[in-house]
Backbone and ligand atoms as CSV (ligand in chain L), in Angstrom:
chain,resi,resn,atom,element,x,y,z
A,1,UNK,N,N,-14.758,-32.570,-0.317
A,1,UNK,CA,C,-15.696,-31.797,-1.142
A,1,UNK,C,C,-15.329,-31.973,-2.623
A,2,UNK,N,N,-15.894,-32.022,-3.319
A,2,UNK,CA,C,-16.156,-32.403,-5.055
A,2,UNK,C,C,-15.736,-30.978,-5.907
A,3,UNK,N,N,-14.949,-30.863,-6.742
A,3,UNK,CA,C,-14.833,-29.957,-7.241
A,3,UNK,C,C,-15.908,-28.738,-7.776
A,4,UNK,N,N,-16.953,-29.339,-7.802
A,4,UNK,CA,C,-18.469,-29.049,-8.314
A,4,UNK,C,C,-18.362,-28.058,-7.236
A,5,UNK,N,N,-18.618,-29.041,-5.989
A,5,UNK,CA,C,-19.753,-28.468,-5.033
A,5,UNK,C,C,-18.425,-27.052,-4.639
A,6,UNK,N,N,-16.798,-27.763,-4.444
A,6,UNK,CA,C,-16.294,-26.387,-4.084
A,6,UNK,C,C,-16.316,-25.427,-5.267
A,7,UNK,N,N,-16.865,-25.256,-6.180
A,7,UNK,CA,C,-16.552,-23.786,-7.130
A,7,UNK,C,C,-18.394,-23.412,-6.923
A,8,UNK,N,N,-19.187,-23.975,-6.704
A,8,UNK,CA,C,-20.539,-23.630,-5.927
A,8,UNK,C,C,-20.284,-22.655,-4.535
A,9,UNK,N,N,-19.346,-23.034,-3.577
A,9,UNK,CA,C,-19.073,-22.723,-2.441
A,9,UNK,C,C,-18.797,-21.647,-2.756
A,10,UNK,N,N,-17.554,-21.386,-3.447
A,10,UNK,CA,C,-16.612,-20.033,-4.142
A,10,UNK,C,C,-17.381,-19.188,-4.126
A,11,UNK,N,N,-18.192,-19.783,-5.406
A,11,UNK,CA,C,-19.301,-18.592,-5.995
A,11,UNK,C,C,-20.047,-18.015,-4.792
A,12,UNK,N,N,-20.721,-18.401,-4.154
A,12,UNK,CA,C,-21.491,-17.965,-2.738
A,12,UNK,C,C,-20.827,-17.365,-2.397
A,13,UNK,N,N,-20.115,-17.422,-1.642
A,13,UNK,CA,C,-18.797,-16.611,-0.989
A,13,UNK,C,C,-18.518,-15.544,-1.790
A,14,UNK,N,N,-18.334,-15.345,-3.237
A,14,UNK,CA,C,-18.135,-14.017,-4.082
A,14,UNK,C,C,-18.994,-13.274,-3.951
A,15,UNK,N,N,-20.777,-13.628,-4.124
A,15,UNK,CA,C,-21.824,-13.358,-3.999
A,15,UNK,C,C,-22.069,-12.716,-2.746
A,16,UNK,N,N,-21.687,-12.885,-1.805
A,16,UNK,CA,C,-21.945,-12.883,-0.613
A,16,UNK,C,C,-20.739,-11.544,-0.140
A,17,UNK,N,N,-19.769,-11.622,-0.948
A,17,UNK,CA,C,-18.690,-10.315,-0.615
A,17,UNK,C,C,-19.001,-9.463,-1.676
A,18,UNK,N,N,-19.443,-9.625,-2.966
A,18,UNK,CA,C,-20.527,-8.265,-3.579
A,18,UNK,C,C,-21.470,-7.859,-2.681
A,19,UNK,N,N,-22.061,-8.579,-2.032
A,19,UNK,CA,C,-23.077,-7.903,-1.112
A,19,UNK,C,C,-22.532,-6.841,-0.580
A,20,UNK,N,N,-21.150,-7.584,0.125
A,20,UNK,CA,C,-20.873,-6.496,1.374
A,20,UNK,C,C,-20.278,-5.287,0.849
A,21,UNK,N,N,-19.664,-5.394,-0.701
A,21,UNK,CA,C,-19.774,-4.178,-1.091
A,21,UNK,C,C,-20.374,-3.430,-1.744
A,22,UNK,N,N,-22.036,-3.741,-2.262
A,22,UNK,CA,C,-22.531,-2.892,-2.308
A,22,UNK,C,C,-23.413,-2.221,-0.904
A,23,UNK,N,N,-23.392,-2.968,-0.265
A,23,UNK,CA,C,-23.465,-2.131,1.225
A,23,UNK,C,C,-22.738,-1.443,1.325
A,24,UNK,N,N,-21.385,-1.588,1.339
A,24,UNK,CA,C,-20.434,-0.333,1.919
A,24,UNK,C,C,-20.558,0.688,0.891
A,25,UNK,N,N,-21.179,0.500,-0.288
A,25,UNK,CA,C,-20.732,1.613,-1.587
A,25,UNK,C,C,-22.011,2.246,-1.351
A,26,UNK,N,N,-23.105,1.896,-0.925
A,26,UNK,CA,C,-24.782,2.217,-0.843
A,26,UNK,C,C,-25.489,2.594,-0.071
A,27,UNK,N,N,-24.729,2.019,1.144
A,27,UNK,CA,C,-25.482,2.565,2.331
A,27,UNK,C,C,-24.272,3.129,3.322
A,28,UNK,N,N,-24.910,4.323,4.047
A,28,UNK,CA,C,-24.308,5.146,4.509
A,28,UNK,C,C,-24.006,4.616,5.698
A,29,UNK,N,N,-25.592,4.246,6.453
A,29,UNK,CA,C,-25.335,3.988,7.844
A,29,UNK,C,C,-24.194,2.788,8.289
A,30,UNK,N,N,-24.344,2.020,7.193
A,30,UNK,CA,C,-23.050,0.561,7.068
A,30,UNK,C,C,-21.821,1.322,7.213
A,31,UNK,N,N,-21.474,2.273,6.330
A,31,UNK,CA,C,-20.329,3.118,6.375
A,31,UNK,C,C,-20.151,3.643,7.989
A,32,UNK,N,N,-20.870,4.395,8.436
A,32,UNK,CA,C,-21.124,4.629,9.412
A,32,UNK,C,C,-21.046,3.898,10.591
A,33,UNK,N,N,-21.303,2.583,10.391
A,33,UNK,CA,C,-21.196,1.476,11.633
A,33,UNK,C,C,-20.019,0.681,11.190
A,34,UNK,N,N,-19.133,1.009,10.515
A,34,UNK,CA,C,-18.318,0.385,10.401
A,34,UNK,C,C,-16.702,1.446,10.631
A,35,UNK,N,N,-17.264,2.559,10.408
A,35,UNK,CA,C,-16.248,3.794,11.503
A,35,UNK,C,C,-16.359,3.612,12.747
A,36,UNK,N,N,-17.477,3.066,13.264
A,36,UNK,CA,C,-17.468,3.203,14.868
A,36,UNK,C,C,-17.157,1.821,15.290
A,37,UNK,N,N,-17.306,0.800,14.478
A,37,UNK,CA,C,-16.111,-0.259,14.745
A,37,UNK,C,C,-14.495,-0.149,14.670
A,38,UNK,N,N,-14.187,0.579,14.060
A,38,UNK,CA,C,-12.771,1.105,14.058
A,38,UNK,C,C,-12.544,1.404,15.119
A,39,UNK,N,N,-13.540,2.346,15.661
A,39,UNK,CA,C,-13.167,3.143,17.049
A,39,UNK,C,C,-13.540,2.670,17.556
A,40,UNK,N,N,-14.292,1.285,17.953
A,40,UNK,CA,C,-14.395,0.512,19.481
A,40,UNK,C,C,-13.146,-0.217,19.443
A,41,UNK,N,N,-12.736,-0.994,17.696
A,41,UNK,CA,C,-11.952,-2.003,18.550
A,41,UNK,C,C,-10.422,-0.823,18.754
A,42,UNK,N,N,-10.106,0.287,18.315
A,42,UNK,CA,C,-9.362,0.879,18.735
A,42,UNK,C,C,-9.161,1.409,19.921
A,43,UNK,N,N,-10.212,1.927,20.619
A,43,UNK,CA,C,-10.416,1.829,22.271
A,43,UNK,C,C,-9.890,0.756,22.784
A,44,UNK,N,N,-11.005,-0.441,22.337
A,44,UNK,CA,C,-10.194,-1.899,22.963
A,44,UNK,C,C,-9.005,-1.983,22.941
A,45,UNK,N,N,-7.732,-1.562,21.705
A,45,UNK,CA,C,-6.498,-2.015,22.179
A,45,UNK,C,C,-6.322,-0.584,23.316
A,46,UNK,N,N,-6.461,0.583,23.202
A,46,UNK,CA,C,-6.130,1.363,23.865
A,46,UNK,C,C,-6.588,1.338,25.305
A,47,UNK,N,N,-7.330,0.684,25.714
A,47,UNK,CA,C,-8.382,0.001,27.248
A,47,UNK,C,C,-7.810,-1.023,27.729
A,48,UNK,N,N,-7.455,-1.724,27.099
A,48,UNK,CA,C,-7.493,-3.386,27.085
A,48,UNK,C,C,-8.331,-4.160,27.913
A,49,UNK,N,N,-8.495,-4.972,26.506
A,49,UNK,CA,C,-9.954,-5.551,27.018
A,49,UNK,C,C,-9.447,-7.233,27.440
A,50,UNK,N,N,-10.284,-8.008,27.900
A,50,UNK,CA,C,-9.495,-9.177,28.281
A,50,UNK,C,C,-10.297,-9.738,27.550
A,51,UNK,N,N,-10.143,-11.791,27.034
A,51,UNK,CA,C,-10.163,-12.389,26.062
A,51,UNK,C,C,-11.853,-12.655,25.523
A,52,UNK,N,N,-12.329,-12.414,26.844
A,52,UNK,CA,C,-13.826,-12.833,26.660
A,52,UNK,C,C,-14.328,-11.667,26.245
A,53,UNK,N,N,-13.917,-10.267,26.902
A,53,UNK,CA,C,-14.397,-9.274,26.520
A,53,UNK,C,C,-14.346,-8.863,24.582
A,54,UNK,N,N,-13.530,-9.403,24.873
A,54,UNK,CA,C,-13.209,-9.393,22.793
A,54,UNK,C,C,-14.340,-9.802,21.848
A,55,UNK,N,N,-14.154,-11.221,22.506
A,55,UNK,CA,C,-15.477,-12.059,22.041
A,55,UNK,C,C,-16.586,-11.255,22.136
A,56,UNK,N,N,-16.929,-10.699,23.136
A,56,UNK,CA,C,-18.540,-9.928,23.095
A,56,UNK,C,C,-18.429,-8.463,22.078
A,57,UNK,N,N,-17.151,-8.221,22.214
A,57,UNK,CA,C,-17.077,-6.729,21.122
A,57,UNK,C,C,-17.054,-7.169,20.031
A,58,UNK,N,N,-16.589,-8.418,19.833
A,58,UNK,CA,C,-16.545,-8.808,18.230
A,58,UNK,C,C,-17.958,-9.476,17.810
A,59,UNK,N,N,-18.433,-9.769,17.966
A,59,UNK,CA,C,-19.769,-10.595,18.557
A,59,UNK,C,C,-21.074,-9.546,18.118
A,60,UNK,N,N,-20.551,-8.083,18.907
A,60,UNK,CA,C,-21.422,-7.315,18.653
A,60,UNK,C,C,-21.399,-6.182,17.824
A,61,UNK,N,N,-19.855,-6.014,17.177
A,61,UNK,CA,C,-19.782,-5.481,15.704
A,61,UNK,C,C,-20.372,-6.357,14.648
A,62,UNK,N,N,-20.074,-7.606,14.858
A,62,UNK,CA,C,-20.295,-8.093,13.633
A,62,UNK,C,C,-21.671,-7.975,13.457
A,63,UNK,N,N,-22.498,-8.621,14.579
A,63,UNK,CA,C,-24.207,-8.560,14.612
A,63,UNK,C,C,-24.459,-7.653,14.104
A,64,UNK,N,N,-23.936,-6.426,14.722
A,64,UNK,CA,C,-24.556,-4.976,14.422
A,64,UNK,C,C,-24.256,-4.855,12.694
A,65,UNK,N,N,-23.035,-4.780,12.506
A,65,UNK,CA,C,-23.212,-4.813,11.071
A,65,UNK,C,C,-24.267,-5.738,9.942
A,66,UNK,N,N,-24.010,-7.221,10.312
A,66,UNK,CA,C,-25.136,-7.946,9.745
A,66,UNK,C,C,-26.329,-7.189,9.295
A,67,UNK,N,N,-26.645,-7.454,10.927
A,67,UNK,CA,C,-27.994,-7.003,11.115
A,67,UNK,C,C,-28.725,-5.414,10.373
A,68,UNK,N,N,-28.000,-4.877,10.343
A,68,UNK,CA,C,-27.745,-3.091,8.979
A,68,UNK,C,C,-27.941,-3.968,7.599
A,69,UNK,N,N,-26.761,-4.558,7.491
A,69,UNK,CA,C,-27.387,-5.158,5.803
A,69,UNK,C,C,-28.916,-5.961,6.246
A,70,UNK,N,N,-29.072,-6.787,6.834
A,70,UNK,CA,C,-30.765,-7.239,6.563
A,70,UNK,C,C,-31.649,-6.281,6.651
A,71,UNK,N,N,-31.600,-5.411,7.392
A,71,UNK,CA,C,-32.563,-3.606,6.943
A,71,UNK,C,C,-32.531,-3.655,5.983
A,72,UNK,N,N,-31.263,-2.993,5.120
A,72,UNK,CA,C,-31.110,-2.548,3.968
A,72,UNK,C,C,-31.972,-3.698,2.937
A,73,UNK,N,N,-31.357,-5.144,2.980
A,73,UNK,CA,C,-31.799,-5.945,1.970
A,73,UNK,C,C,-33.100,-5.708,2.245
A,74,UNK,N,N,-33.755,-5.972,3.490
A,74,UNK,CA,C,-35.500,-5.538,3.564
A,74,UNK,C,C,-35.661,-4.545,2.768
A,75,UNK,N,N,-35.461,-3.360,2.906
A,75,UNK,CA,C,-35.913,-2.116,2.055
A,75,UNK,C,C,-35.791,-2.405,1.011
A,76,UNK,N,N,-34.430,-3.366,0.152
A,76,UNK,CA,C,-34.880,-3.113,-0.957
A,76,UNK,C,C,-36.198,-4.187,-1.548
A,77,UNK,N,N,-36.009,-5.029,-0.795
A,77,UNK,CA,C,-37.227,-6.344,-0.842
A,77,UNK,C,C,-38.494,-5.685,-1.110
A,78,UNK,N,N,-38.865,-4.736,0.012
A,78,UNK,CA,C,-40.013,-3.963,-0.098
A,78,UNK,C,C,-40.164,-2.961,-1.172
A,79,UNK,N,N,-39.231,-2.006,-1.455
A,79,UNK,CA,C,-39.221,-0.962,-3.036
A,79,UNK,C,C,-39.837,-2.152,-3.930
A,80,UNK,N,N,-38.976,-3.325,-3.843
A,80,UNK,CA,C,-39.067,-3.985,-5.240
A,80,UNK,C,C,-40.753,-4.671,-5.381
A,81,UNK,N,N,-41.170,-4.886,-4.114
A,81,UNK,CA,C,-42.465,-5.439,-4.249
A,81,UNK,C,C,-43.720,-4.250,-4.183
A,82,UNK,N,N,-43.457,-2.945,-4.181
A,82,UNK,CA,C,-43.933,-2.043,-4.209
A,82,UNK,C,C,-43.505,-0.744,-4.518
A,83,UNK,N,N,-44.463,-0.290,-5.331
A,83,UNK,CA,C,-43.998,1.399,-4.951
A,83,UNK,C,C,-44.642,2.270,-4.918
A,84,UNK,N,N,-46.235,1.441,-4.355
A,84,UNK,CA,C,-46.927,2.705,-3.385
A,84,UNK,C,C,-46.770,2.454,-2.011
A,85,UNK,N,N,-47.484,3.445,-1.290
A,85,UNK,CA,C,-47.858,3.188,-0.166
A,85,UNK,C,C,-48.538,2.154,0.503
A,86,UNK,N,N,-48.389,1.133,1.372
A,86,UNK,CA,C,-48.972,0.060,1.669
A,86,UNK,C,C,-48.583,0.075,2.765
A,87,UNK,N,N,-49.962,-0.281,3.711
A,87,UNK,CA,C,-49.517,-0.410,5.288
A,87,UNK,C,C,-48.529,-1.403,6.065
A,88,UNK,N,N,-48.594,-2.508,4.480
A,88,UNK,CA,C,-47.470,-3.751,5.334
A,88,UNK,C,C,-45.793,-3.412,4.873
A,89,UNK,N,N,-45.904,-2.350,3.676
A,89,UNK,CA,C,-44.266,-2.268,3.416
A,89,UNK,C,C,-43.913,-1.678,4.725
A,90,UNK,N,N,-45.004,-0.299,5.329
A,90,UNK,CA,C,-44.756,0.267,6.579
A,90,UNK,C,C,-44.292,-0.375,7.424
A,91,UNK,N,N,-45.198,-1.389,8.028
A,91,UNK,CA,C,-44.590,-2.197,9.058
A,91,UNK,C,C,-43.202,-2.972,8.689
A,92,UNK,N,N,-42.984,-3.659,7.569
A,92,UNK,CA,C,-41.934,-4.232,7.524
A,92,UNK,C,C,-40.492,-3.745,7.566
A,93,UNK,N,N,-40.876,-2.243,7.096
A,93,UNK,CA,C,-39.271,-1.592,6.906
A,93,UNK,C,C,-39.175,-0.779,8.649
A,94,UNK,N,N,-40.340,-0.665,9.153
A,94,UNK,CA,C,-40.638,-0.183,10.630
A,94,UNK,C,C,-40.154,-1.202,11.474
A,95,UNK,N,N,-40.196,-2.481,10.618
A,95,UNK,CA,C,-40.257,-3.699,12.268
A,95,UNK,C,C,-38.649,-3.562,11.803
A,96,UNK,N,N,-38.131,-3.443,10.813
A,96,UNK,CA,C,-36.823,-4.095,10.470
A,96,UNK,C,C,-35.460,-2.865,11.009
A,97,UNK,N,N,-36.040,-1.640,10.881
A,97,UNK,CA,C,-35.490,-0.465,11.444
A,97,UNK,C,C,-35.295,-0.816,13.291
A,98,UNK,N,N,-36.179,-1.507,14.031
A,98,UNK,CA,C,-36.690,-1.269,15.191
A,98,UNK,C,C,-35.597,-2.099,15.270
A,99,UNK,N,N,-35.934,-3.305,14.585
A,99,UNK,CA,C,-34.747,-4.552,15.582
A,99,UNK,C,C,-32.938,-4.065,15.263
A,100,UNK,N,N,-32.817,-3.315,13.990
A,100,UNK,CA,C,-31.473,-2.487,14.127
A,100,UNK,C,C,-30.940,-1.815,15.540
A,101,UNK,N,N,-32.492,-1.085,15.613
A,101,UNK,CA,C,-32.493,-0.166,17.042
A,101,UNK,C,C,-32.352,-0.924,18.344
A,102,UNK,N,N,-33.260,-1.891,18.675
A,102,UNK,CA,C,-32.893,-2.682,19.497
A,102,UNK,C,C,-31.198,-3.362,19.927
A,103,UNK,N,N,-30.940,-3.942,19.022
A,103,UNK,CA,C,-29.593,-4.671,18.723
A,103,UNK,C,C,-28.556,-3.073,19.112
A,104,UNK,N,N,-28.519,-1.922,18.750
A,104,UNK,CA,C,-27.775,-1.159,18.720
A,104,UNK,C,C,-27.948,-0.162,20.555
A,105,UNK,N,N,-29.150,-0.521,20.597
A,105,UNK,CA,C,-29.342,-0.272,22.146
A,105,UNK,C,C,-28.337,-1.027,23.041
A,106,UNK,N,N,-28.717,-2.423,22.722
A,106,UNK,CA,C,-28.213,-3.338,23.764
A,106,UNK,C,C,-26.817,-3.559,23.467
A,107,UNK,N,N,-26.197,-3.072,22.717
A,107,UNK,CA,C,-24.593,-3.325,22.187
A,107,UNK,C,C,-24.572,-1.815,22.918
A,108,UNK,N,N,-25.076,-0.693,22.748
A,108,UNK,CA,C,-24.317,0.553,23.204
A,108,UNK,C,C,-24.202,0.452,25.157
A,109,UNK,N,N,-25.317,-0.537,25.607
A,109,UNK,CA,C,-25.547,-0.590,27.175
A,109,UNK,C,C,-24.372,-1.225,27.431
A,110,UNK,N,N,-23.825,-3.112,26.216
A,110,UNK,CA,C,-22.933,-3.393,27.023
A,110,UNK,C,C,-21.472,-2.821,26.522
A,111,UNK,N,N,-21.316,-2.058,25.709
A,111,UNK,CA,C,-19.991,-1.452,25.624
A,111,UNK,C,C,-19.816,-0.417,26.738
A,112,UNK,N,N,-21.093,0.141,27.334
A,112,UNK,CA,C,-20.635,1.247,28.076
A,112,UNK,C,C,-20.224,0.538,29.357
A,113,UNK,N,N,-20.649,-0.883,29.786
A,113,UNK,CA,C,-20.738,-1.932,30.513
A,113,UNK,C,C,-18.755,-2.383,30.801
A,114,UNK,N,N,-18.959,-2.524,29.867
A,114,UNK,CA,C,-16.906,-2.993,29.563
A,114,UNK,C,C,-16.407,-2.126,29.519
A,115,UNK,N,N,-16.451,-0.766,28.872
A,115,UNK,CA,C,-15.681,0.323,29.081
A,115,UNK,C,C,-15.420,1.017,29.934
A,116,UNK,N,N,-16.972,1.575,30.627
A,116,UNK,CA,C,-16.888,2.373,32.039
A,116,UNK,C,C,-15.870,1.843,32.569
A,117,UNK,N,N,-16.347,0.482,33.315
A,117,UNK,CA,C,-15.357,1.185,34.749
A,117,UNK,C,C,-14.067,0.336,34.599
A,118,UNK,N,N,-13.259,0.487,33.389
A,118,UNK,CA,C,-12.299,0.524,32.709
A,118,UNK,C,C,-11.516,1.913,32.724
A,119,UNK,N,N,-12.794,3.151,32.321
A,119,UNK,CA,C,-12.270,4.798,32.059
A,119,UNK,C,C,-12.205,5.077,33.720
A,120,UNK,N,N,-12.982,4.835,35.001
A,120,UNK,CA,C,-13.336,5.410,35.576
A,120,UNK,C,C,-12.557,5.102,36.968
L,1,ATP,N1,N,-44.015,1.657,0.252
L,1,ATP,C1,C,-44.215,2.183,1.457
L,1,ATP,N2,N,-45.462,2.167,2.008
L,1,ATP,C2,C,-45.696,2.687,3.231
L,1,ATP,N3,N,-44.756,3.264,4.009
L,1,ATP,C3,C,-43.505,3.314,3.523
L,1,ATP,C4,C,-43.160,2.785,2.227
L,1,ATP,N4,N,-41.829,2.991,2.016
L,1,ATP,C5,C,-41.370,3.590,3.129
L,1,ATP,N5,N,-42.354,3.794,4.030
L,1,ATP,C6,C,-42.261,4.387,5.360
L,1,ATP,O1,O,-41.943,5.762,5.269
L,1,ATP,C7,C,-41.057,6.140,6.309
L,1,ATP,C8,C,-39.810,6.727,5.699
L,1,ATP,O2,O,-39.275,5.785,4.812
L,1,ATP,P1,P,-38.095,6.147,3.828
L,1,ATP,O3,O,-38.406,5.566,2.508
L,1,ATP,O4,O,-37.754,7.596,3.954
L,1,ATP,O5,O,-36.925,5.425,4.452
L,1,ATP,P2,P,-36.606,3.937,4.253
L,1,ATP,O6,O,-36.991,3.461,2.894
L,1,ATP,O7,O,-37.226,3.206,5.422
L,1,ATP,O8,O,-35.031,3.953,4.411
L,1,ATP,P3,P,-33.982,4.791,3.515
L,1,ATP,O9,O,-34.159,6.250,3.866
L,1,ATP,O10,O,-32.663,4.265,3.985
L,1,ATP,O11,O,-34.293,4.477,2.082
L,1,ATP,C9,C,-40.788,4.874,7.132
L,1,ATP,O12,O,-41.669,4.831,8.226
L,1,ATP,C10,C,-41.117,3.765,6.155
L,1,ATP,O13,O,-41.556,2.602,6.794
């Protein structure tokens, strides 16, 4: 890689970790999903999880988090292209909320999946 292109790379990468902290400084629910990553993978050492199982817990913190900042960046996408009422900001911050919800469904089915009958 060319000195160019790596201080291009850098920069992205800086860019890209301001993001993640103005997520953590801005949004709550990020804060929020990122306490309850504490406490899964702290279960996990306290459960023990085996190697693949890791992979899917890590797999599905990280998604889950991602996936919270692209909400957020949506919302602000939408404020910025509006600030009345419009039926498509509706849908967009609606569709973008839903697939949070989705993703957080199917991560809470398979943690209870690996954990249960681990507790039980
Ligand atoms: N410009 C808009 N036009 C139409 N509906 C909107 C608009 N902005 C928000 N809404 C809708 O109003 C409802 C509440 O939105 P609200 O602004 O309280 O939360 P949000 O912007 O989605 O998220 P946050 O509370 O994190 O800012 C949601 O259904 C949202 O889609």
């Amino acid at each position: 890689m060319t000195s160019m292109a790596a201080r291009r790379f850098l920069r992205s990468f800086q860019f890209a970790a301001q993001g993640i902290g103005t997520a953590l400084k801005r949004e709550q629910n990020i804060r929020f999903h990122v306490t309850a990553a504490v406490v899964v993978v702290l279960a996990g050492f306290l459960t023990g999880l085996s190697y693949m199982e890791w992979l899917i817990v890590i797999l599905l913190i990280g998604g889950m988090i991602a996936l919270e900042m692209v909400n957020s960046a949506i919302e602000r996408v939408v404020d910025l292209a509006t600030s009345e009422l419009h039926p498509l900001a509706k849908q967009a911050k609606d569709m973008a909320a839903g697939a949070v919800l989705v993703f957080a469904a199917a991560s809470a089915i398979i943690g209870l999946l690996i954990f249960l009958p681990k507790w039980l």
